[in-house]
FIKOLZA-1660 file (N, C-alpha, C; in steps of 0.1 Angstrom, whole numbers, plus 5000, padded with zeros to 4 digits):
% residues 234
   i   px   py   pz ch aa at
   1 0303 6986 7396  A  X  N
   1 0308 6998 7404  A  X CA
   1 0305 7010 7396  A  X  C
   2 0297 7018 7403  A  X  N
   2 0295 7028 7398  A  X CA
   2 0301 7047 7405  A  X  C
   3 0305 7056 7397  A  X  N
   3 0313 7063 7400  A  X CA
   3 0305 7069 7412  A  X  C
   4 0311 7070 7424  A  X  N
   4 0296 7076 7435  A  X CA
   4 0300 7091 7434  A  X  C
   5 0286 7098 7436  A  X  N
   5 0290 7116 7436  A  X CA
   5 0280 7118 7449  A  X  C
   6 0288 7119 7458  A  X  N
   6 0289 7122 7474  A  X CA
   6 0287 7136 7476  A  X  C
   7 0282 7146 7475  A  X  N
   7 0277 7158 7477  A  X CA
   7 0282 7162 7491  A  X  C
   8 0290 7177 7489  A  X  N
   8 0300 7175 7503  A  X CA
   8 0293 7188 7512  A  X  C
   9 0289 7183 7520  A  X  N
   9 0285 7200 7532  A  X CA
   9 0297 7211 7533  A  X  C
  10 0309 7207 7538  A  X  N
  10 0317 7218 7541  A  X CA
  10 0326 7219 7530  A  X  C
  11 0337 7229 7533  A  X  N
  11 0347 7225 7524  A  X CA
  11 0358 7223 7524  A  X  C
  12 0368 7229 7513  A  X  N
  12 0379 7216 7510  A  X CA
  12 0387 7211 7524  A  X  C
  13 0388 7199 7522  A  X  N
  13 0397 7198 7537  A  X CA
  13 0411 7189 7533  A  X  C
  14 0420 7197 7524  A  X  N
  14 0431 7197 7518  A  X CA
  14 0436 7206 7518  A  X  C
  15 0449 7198 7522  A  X  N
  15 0464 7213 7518  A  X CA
  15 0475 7210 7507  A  X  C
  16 0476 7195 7501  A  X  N
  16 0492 7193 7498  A  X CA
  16 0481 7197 7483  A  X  C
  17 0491 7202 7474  A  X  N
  17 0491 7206 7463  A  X CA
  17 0501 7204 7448  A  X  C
  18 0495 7192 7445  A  X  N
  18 0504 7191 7432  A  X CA
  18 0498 7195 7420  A  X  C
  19 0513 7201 7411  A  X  N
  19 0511 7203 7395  A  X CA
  19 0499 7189 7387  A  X  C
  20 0489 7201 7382  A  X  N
  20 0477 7191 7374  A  X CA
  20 0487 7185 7363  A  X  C
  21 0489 7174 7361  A  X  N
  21 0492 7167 7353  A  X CA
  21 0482 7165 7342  A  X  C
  22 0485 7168 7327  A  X  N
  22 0475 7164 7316  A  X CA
  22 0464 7176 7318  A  X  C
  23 0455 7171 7311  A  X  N
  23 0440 7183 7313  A  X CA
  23 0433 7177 7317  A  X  C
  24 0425 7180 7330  A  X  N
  24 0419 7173 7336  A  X CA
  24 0401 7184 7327  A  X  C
  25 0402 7194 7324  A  X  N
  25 0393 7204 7315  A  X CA
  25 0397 7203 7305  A  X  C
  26 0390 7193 7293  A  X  N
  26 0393 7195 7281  A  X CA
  26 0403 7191 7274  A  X  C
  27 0414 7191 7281  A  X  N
  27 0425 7185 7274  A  X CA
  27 0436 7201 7280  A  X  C
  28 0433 7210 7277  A  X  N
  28 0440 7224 7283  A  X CA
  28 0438 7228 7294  A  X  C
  29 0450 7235 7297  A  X  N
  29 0455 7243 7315  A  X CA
  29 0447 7257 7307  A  X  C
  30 0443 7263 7317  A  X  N
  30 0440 7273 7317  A  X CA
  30 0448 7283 7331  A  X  C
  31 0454 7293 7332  A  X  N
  31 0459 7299 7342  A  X CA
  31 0449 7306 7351  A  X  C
  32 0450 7311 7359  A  X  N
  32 0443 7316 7375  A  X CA
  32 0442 7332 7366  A  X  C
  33 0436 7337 7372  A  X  N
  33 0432 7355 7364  A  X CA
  33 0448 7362 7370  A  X  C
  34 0451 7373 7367  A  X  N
  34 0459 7381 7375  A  X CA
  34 0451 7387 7383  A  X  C
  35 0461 7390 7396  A  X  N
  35 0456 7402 7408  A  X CA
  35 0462 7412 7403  A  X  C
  36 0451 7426 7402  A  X  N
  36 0453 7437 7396  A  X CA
  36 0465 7444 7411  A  X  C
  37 0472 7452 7409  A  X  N
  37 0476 7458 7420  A  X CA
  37 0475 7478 7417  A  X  C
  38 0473 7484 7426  A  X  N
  38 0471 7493 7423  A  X CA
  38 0474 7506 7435  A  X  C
  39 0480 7513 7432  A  X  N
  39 0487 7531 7441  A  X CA
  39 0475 7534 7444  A  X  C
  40 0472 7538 7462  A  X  N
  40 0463 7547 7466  A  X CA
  40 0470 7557 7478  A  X  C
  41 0463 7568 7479  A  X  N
  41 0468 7575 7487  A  X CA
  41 0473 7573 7497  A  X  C
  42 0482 7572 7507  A  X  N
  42 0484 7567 7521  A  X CA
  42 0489 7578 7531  A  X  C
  43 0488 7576 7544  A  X  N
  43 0497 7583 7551  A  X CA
  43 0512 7583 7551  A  X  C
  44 0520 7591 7550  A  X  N
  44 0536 7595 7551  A  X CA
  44 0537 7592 7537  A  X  C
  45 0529 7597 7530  A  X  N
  45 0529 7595 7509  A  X CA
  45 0534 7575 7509  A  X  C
  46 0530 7571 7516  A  X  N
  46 0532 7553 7512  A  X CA
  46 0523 7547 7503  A  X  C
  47 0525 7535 7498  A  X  N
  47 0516 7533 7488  A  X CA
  47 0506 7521 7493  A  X  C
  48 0497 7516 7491  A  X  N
  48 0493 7504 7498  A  X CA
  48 0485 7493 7488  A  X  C
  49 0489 7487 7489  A  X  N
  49 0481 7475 7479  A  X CA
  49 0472 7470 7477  A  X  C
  50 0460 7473 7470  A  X  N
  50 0444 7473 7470  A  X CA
  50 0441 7460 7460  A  X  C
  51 0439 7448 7465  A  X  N
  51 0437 7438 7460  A  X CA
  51 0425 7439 7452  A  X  C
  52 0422 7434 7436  A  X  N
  52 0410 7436 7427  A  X CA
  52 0400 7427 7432  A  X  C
  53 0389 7431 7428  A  X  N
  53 0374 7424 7430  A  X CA
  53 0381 7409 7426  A  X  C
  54 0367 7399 7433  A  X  N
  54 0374 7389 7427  A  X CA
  54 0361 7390 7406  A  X  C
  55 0365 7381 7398  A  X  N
  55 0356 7385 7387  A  X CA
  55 0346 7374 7393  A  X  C
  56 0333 7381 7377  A  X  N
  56 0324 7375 7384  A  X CA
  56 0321 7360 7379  A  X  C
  57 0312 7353 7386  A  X  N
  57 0311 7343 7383  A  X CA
  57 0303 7340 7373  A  X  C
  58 0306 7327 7368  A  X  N
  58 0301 7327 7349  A  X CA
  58 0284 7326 7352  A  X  C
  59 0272 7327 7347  A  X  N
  59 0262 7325 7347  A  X CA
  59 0259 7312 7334  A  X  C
  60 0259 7296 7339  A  X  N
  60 0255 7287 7327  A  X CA
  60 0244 7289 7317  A  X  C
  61 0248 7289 7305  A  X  N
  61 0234 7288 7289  A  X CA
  61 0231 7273 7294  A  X  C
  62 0222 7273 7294  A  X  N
  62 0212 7261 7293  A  X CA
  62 0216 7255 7278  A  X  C
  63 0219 7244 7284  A  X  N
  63 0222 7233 7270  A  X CA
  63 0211 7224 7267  A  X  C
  64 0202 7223 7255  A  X  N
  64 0191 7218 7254  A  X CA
  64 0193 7205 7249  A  X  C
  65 0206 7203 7249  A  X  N
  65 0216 7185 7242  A  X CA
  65 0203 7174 7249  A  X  C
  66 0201 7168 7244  A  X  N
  66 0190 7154 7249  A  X CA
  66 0204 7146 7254  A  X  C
  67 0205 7142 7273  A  X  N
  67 0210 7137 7274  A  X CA
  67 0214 7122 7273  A  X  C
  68 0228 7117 7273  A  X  N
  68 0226 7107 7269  A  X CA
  68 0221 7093 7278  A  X  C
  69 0213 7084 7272  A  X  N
  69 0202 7072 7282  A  X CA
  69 0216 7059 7281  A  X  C
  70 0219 7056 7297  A  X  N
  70 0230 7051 7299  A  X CA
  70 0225 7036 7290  A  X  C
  71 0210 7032 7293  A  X  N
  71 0203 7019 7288  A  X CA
  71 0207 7017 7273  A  X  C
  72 0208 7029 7266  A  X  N
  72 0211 7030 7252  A  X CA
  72 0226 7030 7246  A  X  C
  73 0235 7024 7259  A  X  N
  73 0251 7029 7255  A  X CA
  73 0254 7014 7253  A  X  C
  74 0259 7014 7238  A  X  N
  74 0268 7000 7238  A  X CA
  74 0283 7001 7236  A  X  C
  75 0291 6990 7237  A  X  N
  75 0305 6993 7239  A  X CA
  75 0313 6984 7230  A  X  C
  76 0325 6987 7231  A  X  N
  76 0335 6981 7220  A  X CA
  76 0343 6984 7222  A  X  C
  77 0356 6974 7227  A  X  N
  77 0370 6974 7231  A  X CA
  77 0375 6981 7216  A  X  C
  78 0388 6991 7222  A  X  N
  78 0389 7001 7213  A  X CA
  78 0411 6996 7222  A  X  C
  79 0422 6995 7210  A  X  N
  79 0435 6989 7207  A  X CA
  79 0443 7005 7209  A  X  C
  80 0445 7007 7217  A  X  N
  80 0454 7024 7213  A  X CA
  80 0468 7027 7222  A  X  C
  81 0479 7033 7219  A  X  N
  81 0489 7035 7222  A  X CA
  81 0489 7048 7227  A  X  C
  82 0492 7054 7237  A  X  N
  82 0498 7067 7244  A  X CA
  82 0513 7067 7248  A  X  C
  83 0515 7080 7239  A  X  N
  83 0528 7080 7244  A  X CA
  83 0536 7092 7242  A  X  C
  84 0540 7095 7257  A  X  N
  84 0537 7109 7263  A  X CA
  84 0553 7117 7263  A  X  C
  85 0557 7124 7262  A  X  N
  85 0571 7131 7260  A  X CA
  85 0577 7125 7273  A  X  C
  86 0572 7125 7285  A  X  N
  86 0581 7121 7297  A  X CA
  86 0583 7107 7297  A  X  C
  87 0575 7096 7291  A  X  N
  87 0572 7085 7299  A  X CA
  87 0575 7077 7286  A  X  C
  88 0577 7061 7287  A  X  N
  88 0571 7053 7275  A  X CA
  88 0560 7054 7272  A  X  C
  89 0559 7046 7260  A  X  N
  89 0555 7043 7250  A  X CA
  89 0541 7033 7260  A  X  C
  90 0530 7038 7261  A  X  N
  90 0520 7021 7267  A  X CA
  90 0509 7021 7258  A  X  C
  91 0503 7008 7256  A  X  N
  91 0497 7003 7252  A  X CA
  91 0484 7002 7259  A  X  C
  92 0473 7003 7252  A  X  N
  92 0462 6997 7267  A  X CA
  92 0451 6995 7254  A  X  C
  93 0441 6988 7262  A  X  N
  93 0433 6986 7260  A  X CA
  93 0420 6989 7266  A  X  C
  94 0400 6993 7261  A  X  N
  94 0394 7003 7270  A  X CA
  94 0381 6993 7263  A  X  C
  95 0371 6994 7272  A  X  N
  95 0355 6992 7264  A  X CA
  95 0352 7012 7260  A  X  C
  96 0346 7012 7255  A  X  N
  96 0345 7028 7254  A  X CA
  96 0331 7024 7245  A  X  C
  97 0323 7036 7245  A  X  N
  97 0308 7040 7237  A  X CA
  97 0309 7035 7224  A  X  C
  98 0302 7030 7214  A  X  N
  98 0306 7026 7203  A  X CA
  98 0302 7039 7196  A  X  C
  99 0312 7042 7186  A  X  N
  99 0311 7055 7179  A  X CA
  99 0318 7064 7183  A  X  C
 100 0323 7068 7190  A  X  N
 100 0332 7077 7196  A  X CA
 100 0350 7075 7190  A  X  C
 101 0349 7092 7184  A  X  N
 101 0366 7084 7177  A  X CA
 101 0377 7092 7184  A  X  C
 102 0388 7085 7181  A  X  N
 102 0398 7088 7188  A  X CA
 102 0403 7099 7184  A  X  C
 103 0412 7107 7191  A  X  N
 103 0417 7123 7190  A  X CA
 103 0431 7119 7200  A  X  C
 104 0443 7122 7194  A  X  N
 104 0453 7123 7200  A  X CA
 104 0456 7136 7210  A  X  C
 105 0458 7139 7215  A  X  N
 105 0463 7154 7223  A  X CA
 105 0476 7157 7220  A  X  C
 106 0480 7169 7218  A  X  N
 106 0493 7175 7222  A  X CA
 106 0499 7172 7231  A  X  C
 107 0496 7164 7242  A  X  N
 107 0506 7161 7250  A  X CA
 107 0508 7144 7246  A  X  C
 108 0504 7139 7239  A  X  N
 108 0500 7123 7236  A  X CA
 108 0490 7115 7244  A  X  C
 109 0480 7125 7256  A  X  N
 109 0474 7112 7255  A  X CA
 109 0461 7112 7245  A  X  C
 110 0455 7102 7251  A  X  N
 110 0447 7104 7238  A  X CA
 110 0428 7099 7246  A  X  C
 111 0422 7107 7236  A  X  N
 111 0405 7104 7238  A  X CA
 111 0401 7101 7229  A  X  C
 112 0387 7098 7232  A  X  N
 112 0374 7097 7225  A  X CA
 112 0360 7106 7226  A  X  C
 113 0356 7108 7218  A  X  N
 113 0347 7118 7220  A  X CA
 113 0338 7114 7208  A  X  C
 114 0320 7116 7214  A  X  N
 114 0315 7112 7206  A  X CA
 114 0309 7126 7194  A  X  C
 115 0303 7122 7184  A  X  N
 115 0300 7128 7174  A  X CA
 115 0299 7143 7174  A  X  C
 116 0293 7150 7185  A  X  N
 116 0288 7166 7186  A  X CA
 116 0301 7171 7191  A  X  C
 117 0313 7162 7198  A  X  N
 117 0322 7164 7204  A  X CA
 117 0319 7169 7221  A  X  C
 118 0307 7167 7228  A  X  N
 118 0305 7173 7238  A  X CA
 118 0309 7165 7249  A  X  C
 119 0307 7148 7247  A  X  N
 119 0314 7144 7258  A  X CA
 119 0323 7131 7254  A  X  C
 120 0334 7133 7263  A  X  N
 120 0347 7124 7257  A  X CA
 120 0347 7115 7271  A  X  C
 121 0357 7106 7268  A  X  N
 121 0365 7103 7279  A  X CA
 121 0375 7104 7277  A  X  C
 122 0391 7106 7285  A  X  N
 122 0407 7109 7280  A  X CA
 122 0412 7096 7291  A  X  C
 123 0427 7096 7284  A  X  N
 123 0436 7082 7293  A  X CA
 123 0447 7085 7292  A  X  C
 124 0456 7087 7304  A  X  N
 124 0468 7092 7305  A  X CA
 124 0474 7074 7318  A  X  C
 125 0485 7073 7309  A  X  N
 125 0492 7063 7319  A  X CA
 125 0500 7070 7331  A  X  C
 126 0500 7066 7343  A  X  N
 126 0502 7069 7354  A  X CA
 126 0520 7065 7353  A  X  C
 127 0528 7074 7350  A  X  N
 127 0543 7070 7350  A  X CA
 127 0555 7083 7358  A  X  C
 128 0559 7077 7371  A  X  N
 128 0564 7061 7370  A  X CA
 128 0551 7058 7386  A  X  C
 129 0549 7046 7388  A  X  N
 129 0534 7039 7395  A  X CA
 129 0545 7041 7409  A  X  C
 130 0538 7055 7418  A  X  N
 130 0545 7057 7430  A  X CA
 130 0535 7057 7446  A  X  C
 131 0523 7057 7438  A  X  N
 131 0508 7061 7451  A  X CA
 131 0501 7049 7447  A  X  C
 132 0490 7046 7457  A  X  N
 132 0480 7041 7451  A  X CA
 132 0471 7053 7446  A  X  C
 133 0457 7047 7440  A  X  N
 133 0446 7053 7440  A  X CA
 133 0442 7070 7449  A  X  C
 134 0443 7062 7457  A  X  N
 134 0435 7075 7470  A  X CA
 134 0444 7089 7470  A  X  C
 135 0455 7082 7470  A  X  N
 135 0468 7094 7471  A  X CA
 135 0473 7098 7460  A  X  C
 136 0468 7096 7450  A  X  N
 136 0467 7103 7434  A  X CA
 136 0453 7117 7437  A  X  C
 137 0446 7106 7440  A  X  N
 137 0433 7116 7444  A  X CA
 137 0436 7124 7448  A  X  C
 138 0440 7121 7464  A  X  N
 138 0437 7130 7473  A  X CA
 138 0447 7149 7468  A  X  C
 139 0461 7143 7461  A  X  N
 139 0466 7156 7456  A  X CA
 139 0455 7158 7442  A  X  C
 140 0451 7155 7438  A  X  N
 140 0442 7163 7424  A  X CA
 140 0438 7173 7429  A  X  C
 141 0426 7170 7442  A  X  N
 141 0419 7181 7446  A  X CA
 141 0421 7194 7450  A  X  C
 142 0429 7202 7458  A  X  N
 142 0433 7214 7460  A  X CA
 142 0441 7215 7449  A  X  C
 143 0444 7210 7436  A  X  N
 143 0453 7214 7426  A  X CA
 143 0439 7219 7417  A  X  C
 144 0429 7215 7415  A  X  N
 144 0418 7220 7406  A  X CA
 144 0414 7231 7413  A  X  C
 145 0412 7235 7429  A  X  N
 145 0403 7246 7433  A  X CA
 145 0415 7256 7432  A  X  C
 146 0426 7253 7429  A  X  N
 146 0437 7264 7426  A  X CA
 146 0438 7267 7410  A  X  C
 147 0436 7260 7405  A  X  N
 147 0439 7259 7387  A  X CA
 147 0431 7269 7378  A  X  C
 148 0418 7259 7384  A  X  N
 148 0404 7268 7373  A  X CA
 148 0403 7277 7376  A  X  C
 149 0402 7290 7370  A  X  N
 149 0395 7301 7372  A  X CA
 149 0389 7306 7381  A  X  C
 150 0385 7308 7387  A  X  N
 150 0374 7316 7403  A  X CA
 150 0359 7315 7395  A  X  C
 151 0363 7323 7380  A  X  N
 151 0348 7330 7376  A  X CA
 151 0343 7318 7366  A  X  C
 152 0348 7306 7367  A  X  N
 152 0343 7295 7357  A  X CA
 152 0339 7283 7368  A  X  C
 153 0334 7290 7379  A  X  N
 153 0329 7284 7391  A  X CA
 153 0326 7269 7397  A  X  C
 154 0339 7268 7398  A  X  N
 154 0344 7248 7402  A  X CA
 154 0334 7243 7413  A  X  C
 155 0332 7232 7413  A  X  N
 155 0324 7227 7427  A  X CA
 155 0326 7213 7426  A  X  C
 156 0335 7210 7437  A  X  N
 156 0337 7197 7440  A  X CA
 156 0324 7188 7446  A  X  C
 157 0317 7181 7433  A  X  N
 157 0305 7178 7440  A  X CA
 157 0309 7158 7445  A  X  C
 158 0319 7155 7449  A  X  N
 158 0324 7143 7456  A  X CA
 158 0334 7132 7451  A  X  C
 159 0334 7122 7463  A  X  N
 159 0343 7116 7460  A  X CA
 159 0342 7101 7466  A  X  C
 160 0351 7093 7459  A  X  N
 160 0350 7076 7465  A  X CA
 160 0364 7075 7460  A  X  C
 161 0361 7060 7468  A  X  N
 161 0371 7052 7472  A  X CA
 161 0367 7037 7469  A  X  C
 162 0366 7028 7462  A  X  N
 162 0359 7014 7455  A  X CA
 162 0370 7007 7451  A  X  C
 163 0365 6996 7448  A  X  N
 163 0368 6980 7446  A  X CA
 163 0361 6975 7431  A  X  C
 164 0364 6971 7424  A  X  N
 164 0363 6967 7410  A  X CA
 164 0364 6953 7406  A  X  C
 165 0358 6945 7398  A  X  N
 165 0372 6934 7393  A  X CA
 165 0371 6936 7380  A  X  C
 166 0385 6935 7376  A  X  N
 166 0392 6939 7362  A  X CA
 166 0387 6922 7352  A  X  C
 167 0388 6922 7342  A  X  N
 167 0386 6912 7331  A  X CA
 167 0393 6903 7330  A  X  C
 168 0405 6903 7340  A  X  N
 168 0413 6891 7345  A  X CA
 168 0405 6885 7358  A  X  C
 169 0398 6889 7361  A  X  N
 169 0396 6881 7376  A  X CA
 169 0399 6886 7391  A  X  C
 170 0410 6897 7387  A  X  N
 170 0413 6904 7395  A  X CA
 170 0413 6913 7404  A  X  C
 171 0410 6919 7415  A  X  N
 171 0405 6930 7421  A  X CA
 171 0414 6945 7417  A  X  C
 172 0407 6954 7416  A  X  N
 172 0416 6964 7415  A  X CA
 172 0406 6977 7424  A  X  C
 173 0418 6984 7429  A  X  N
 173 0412 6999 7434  A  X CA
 173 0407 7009 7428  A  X  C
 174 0398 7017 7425  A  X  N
 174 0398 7026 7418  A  X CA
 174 0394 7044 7427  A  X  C
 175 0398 7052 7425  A  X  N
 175 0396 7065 7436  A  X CA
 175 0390 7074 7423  A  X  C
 176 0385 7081 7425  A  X  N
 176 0375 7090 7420  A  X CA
 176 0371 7100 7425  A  X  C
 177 0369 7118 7416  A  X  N
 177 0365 7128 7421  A  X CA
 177 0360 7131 7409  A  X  C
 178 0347 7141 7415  A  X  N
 178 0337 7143 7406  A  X CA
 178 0334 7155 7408  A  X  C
 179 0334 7166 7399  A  X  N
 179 0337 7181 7400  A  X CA
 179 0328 7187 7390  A  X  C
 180 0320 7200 7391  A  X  N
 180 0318 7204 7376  A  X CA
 180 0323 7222 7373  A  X  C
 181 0327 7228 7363  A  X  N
 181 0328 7239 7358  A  X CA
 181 0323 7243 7348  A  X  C
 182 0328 7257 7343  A  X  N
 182 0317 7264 7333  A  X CA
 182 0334 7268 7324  A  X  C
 183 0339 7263 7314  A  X  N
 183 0350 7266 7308  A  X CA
 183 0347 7275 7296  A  X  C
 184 0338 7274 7297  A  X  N
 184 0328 7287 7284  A  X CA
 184 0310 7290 7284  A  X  C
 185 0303 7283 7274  A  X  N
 185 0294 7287 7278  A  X CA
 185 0281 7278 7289  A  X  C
 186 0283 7263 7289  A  X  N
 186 0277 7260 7294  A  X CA
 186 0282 7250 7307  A  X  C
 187 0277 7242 7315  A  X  N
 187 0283 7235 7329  A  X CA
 187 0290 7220 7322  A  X  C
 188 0297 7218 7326  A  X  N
 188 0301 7205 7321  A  X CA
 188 0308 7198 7341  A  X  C
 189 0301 7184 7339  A  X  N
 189 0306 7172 7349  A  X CA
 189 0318 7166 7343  A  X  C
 190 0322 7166 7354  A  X  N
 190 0339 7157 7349  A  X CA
 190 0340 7144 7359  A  X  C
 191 0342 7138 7358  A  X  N
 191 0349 7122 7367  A  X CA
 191 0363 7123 7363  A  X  C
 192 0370 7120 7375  A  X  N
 192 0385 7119 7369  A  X CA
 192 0393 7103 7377  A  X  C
 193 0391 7093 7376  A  X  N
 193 0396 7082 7381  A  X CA
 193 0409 7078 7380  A  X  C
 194 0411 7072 7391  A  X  N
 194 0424 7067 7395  A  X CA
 194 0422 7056 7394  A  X  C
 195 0433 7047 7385  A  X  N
 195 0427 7031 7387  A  X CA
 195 0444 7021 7387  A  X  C
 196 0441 7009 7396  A  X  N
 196 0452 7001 7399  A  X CA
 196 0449 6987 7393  A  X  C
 197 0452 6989 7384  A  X  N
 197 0450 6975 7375  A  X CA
 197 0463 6963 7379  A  X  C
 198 0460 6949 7370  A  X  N
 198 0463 6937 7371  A  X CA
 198 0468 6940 7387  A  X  C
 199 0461 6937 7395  A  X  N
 199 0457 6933 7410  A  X CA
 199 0468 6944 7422  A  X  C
 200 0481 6952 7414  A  X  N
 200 0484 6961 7420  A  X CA
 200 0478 6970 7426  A  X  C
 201 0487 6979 7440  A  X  N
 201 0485 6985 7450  A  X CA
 201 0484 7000 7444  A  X  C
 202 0496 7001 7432  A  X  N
 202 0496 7015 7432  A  X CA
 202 0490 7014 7418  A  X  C
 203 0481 7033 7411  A  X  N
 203 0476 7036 7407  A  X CA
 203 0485 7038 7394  A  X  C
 204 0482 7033 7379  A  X  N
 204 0488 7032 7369  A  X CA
 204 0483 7034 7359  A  X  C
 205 0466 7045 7363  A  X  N
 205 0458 7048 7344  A  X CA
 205 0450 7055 7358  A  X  C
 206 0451 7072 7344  A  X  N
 206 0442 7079 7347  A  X CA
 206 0433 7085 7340  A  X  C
 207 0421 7083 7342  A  X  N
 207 0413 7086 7333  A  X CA
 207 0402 7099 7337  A  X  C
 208 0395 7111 7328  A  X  N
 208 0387 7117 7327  A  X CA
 208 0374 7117 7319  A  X  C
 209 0363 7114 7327  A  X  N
 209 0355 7111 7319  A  X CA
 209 0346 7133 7314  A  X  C
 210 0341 7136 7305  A  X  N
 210 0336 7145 7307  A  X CA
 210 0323 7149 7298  A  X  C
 211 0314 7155 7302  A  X  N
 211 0301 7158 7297  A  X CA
 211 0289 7170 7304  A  X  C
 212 0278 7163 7301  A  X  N
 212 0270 7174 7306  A  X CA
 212 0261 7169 7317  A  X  C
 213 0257 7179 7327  A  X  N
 213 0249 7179 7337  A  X CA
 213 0235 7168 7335  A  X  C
 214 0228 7171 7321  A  X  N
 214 0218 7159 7319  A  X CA
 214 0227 7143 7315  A  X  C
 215 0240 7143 7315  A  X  N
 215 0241 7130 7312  A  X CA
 215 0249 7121 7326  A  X  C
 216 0245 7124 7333  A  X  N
 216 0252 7122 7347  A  X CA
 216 0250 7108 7351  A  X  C
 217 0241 7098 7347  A  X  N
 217 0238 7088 7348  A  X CA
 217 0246 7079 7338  A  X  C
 218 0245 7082 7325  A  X  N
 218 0256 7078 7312  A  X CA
 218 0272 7081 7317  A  X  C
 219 0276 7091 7322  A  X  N
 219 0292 7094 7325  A  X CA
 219 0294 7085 7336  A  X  C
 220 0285 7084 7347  A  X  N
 220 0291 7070 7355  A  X CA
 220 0290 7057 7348  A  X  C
 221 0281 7057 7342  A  X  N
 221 0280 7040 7339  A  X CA
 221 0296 7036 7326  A  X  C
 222 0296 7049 7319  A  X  N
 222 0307 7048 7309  A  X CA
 222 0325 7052 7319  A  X  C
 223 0320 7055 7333  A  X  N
 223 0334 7053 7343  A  X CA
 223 0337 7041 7345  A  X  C
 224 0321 7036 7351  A  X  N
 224 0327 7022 7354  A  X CA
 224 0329 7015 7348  A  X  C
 225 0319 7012 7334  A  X  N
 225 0330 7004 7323  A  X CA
 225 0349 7001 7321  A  X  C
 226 0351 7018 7318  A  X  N
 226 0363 7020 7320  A  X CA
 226 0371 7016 7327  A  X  C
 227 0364 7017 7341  A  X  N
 227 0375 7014 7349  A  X CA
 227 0375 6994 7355  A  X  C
 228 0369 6987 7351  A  X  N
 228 0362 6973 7346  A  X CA
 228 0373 6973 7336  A  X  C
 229 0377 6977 7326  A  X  N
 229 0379 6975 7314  A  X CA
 229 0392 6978 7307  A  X  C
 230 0399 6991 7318  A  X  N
 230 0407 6998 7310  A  X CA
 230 0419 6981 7313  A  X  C
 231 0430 6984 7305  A  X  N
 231 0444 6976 7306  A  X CA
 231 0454 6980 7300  A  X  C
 232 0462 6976 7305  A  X  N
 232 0478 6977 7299  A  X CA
 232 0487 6968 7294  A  X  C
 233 0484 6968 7284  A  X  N
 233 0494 6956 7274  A  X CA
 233 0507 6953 7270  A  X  C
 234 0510 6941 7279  A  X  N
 234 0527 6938 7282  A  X CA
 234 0529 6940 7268  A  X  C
% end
C-alpha cells in the first residue's frame, strides 16, 4: 500500500473544522498572521474598516539535498513509549529507516529523523479511539488551510482512503492527506495518516511522515511501511 497523492482540480470541499492536534508542521503550531485594521475617512466623520493586503507568498530556495532512493531504504523495528499530558502512557512499536534517531517533543510524542534532520516521521496515539480513519481525515483538512500561514503557501496535493494488512494477519484501514508548505526556506511534503490497527474500525495512531519534494517516492514507501508496521503494545 502505498500513500496515493491524488492531485485535486478544484477546491476544498470542507467545512467542519477541528483544533490541529500535535504538529502536523514540524512538531509546532504556528498562528494565522494578524489582520491589520485601520481609520479612513468616511462620510458623517465614520470610520470604516480597510482590511490589510493579504502577505506575500513565500518564493521556495531550491534544495540541492540528493533525494532519498526508496530502493536504498532499509528498516528496523524501533521499541518506544509516547506519553502525552492528556492521555496514557502507549507503547508501540514501528519499522522506521535504519539510522534515524529518536527525538521526544514537548508535547510527548515522539520522532525520528534522519541524520541532516530534514526528514522525520512523528507518532501520536489517537486517545480516546472515537472515528474511524476517514473522519479523522476528513476534519484535518480545513484545520491545515486555516492554521498555516497564507504566505507559507499550503496546497493540498491529495488524498486516500486504503486497506493494509497489519503483521498480525489482520486488515486495517488507513486514511491519508498529502499537503506541501514552505515553513521557512524551502518546500517540504508532508503525509499525515490515520491508521486502525489490530483489525479495529476506529482510528488509534497518527502518524506524519515529512520531507522534501525530491524524496516523494521514499516518504510514501516509508508511510506504507509505517502504516504495515506501526502497533500498540498491550
Amino acid at each position: 500500500m502505498r500513500a496515493k497523492r491524488t492531485v485535486l482540480v478544484g477546491g476544498l470541499l470542507f467545512a467542519t473544522v477541528l483544533g490541529v492536534a500535535g504538529g502536523y508542521f514540524g512538531g509546532e503550531l504556528t498562528n494565522p498572521s494578524s489582520v491589520l485594521v485601520s481609520g479612513v475617512p468616511a462620510p458623517l466623520g465614520g470610520l470604516t474598516v480597510s482590511p490589510s493586503a493579504k502577505p506575500t507568498l513565500k518564493t521556495p530556495v531550491k534544495n540541492d539535498l540528493k533525494g532519498l532512493d526508496p530502493d536504498n531504504l532499509d528498516f528496523n523495528t524501533q521499541h518506544f513509549t509516547v506519553d502525552l499530558a492528556d492521555a496514557p502512557a502507549v507503547q508501540l512499536s514501528v519499522r522506521i529507516p535504519i539510522g534515524w534517531e529518536k527525538k521526544i517533543l514537548d508535547t510527548g510524542e515522539v520522532k525520528f529523523q534522519d541524520l541532516r534532520r530534514t526528514r522525520w516521521i512523528r507518532f501520536k496515539p489517537v486517545h480516546p479511539v472515537k472515528q474511524n480513519p476517514k473522519q479523522r481525515r476528513d476534519q484535518l483538512v480545513p484545520t491545515l488551510d486555516t492554521t498555516i500561514p497564507y504566505e507559507q503557501n499550503f496546497k493540498l496535493l491529495g488524498q486516500s482512503d486504503d486497506s493494509t494488512t497489519g503483521q498480525d494477519g489482520q486488515p486495517r484501514r488507513v486514511s491519508t492527506v498529502t499537503y506541501s508548505y514552505i515553513p521557512d526556506q524551502w518546500t517540504r511534503d508532508v503525509i499525515v495518516q490515520y491508521v486502525a490497527t489490530g483489525g479495529q474500525a476506529g482510528a488509534d495512531v497518527e502518524m506524519a511522515i515529512t520531507g522534501l519534494p525530491q524524496d516523494q517516492d521514499a516518504l510514501d514507501a516509508i508511510a506504507a511501511k509505517a502504516a504495515e508496521t506501526v502497533t500498540l503494545q498491550d
